[in-house]
C-alpha positions in Angstrom: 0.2 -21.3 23.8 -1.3 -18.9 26.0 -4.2 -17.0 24.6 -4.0 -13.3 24.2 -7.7 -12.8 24.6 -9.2 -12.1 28.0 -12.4 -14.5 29.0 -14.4 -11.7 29.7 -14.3 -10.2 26.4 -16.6 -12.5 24.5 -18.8 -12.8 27.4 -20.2 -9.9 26.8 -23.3 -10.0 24.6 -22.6 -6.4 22.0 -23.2 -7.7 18.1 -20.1 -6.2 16.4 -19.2 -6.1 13.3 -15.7 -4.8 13.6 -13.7 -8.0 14.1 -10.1 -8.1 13.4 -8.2 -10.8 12.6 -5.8 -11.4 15.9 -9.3 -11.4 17.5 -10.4 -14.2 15.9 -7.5 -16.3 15.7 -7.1 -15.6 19.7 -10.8 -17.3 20.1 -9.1 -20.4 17.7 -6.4 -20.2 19.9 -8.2 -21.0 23.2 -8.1 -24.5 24.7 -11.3 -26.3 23.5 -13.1 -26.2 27.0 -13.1 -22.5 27.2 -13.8 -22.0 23.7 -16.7 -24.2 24.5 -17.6 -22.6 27.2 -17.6 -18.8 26.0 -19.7 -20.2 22.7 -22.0 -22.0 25.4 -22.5 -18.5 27.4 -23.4 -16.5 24.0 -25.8 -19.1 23.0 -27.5 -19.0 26.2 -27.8 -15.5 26.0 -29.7 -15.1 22.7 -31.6 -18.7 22.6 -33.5 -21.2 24.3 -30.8 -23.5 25.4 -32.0 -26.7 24.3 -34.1 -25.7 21.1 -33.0 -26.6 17.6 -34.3 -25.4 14.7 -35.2 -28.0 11.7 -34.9 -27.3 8.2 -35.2 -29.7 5.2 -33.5 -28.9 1.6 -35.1 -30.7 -1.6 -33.3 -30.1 -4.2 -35.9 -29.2 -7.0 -33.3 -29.1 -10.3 -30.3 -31.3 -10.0 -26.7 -31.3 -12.0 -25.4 -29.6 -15.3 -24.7 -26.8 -13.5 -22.1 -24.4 -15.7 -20.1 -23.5 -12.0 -16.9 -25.2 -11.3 -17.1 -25.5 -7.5 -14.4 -28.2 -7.0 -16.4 -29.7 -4.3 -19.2 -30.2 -6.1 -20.8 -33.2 -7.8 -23.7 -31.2 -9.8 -21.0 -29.3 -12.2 -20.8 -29.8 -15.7 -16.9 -29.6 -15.2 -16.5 -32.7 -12.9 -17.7 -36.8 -14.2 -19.2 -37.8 -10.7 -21.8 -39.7 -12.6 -24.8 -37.8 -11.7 -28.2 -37.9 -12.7 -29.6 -34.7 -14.0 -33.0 -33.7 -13.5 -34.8 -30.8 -14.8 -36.8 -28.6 -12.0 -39.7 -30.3 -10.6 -43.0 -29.6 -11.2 -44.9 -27.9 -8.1 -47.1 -30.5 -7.1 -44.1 -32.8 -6.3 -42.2 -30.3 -4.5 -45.1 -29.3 -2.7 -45.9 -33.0 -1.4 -42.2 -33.0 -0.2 -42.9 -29.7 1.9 -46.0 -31.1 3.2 -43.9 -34.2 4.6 -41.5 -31.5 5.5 -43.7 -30.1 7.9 -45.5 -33.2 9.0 -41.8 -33.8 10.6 -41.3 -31.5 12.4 -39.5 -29.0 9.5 -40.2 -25.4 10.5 -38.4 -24.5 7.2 -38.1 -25.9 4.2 -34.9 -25.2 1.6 -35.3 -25.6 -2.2 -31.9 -25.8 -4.2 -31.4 -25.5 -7.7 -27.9 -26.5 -9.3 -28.0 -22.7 -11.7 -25.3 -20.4 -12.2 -28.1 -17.8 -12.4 -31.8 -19.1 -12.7 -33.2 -19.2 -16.7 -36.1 -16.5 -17.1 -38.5 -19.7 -17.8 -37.4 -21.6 -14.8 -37.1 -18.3 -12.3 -40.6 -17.7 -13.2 -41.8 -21.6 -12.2 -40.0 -21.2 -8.8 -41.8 -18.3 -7.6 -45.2 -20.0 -8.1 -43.1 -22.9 -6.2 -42.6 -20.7 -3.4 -45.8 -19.1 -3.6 -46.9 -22.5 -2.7 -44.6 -23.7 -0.1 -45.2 -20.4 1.7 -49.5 -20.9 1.6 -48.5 -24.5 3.9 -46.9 -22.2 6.9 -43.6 -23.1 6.5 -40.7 -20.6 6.5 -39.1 -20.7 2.6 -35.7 -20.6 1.8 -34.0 -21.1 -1.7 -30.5 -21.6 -3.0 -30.7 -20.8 -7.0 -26.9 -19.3 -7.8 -26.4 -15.7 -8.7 -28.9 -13.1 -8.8 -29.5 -9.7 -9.9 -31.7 -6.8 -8.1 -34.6 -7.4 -10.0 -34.6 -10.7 -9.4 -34.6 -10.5 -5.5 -37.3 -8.4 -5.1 -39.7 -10.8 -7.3 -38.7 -13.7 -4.9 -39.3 -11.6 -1.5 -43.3 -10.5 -3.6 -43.3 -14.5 -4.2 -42.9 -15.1 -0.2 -39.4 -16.1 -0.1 -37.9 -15.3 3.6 -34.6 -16.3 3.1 -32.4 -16.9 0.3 -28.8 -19.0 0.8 -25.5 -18.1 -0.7 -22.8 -19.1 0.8 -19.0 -17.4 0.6 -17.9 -20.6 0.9 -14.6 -19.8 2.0 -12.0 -17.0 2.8 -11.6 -14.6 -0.3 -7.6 -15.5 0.1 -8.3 -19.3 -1.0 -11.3 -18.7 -3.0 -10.1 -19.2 -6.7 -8.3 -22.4 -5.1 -11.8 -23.5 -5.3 -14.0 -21.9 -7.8 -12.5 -19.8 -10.7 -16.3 -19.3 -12.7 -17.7 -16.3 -10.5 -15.4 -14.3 -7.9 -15.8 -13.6 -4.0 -17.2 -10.5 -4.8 -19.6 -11.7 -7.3 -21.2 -13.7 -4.1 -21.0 -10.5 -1.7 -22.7 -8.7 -4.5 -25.9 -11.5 -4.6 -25.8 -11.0 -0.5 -26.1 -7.3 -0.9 -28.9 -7.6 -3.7 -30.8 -9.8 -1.2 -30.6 -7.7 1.8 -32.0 -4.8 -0.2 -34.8 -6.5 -0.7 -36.0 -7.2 2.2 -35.1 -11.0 2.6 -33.0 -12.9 5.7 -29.3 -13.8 4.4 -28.6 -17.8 5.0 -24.7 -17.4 4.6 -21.6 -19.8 5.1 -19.5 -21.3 3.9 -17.5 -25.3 4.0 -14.2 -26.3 5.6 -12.1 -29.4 5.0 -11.5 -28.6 1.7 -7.6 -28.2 2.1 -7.5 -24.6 3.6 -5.6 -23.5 6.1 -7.0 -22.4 9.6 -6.0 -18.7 8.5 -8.6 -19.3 6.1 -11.2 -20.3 8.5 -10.7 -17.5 10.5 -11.5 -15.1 7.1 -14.0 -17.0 6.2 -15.5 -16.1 10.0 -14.5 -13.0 10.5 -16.0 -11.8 6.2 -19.7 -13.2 7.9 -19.4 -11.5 11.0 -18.0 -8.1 9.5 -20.9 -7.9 7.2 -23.2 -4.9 7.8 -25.9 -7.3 9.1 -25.5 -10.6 10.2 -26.6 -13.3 8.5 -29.8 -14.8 10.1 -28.9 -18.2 9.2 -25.1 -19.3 9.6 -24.8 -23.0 8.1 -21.0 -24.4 8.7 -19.9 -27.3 6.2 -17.9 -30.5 6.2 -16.6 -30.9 3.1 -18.4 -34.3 1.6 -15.9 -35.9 -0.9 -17.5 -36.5 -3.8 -15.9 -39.2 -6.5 -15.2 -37.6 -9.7 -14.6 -33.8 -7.8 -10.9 -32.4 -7.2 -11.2 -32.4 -3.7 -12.3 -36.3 -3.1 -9.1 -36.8 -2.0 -8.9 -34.2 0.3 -7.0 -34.9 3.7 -9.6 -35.4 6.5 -10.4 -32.1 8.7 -10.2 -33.1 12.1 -13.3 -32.8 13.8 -12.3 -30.9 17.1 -11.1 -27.9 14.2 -14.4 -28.6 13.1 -16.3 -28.2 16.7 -13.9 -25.0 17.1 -15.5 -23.3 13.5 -19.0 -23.6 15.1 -18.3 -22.3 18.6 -16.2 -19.4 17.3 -18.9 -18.8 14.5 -22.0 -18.3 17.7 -19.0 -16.0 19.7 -18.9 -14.1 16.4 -22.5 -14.2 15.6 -24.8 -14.6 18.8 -28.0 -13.9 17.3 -27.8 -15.9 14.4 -29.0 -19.5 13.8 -25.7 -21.6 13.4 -26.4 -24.6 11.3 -24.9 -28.0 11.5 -25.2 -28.5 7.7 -23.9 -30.9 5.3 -20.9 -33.3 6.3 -23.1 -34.5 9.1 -23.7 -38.0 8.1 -20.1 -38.2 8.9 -20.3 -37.4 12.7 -20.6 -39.7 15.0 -23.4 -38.9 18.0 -20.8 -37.3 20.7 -19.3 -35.2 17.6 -22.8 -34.1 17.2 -23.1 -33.3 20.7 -20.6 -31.0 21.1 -21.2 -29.2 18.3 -24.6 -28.3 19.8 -22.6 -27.5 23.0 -20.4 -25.1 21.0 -23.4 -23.3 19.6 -25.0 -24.8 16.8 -28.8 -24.3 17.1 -29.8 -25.3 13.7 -29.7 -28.6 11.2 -30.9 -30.1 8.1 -33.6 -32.5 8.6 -34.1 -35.7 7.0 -32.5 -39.0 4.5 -31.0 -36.3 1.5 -28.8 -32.9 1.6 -28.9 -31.9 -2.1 -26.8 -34.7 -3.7 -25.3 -36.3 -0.7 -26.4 -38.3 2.5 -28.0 -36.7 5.7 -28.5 -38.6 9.1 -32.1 -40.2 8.8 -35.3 -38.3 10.9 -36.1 -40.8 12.9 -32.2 -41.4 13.8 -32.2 -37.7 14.6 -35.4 -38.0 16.7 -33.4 -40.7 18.7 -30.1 -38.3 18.7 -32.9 -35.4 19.9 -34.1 -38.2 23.0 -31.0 -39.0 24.1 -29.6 -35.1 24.7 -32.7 -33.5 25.1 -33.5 -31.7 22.2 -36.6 -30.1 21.0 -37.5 -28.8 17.8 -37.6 -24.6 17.8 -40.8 -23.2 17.5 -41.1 -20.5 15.0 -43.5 -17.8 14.7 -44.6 -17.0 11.1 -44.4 -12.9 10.3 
């Protein structure tokens, strides 16, 4: 089918935020190689071509989390057999962001598996990030649901960014979590923006949607009143024991097409090759960094699940010619 949407549109370089939905299904709708190459242009024009930013997540409190996301293994709600762990004491966590950094991290991701933090533990993770911040590194944290107050004590602490994903579109949403609504997550973006943090927003496909969905989920990040800074895009990892571990494989040029239309959408924001990684094979990889993504998860672990090894990344880096971003502290 021939594409309604003229190759010069989304060559031009204006951040919008007034998206429609014909719009983005028309950049879906476009044969791979000019999708490609229009996501190829905006990055180009807003980074250094061949610099990818590293991250590495630990995640510092694992399971018996009361959500019930269906794709994930640290609910109460699912039996995947998980080890729980309370929150980690500092000293550990701070050892793991010194390796971080010793690799290459320029930012370093701490998740906790909360519906909303406790007051005890909320109170032991901003000393956390006091920490991690004092080694240089950028901080970013993933601890559920938040409320006003509770931002503005983690941007005092040091935190620069704070993730919360949408997940997916708001039309398939309570397909996969009926425990907090879409809004509830907008409303956790809006509280985090106010106070003066960088949004890391996204959300995960494969997880049985429809590409109609995809192209919400999309077009919710990009309409937001700022963009978020950090933009990770998700594979869906099927976890035994979850709903969706039998999920029908996404295939992975849809996949390729979700990053290159997220960087037309978003030009200035980091797009991250996130979690489902360990499941692309080194040319997959490859053109998703030709579509746009500028950004990955470093290292052997992704919160519960496996991520490509460093030094296989290093290798990956080699081979393409890939450097690690530099990133200038505020």
């Amino acid at each position: 089918m021939e594409s309604t949407i003229e190759p010069s549109v989304a060559l031009t370089n204006d951040i919008r935020h007034d998206w429609q939905r014909d719009e983005v299904q028309a950049l879906f709708d476009l044969p791979l190689n000019d999708l490609l190459y229009q996501a190829q242009t905006k990055h180009r024009q807003n980074f250094e071509a061949n610099a990818i930013q590293l991250s590495t997540l630990l995640n510092i409190k694992t399971g018996a989390c009361a959500e019930d996301c269906s794709y994930c293994s640290q609910s109460v709600v699912h039996d995947t057999s998980l080890k729980v762990e309370p929150l980690m004491d500092e000293a550990t966590v701070m050892e793991s962001a010194r390796v971080a950094k010793e690799n290459g991290a320029s930012r370093f991701c701490m998740g906790a598996a909360w519906r909303s933090p406790t007051p005890k533990g909320f109170e032991r993770i901003l000393e956390i990030i006091n920490g991690v911040k004092s080694l240089g590194l950028e901080t970013c944290a993933t601890l559920g649901m938040l409320t006003a107050e509770q931002a503005v004590q983690l941007k005092q602490a040091g935190l620069d960014y704070y993730n919360h994903n949408l997940d997916t579109s708001a039309e398939y949403y309570d397909k996969v979590i009926t425990t907090r609504t879409f809004q509830d997550r907008l409303d956790t973006l809006s509280f985090v923006r106010d106070a003066g943090m960088k949004v890391c927003c996204g959300g995960i496909v494969g997880m049985g949607e429809e590409q109609t969905d995809r192209v919400g989920l999309l077009m919710t990040l990009a309409n937001l009143e700022h963009h978020p800074e950090s933009v990770p895009v998700n594979l869906l990892v099927k976890i035994e024991g979850t709903p969706l571990a039998e999920t029908e494989e996404l295939d992975v040029f849809e996949f390729i097409r979700c990053i290159a239309v997220a960087r037309i959408l978003m030009p200035a924001s980091l797009v991250r090759l996130s979690a489902g990684r360990q499941s692309l094979s080194d040319e997959a990889q490859a053109m998703c960094f030709l579509a746009g993504a500028n950004s990955i998860f470093y290292g052997e672990r992704l919160l519960t699940t496996d991520n490509p090894e460093a030094d296989a990344d290093r290798l990956l880096f080699d081979r393409l010619g890939l450097k690690p971003m530099e990133v200038v502290q505020a």
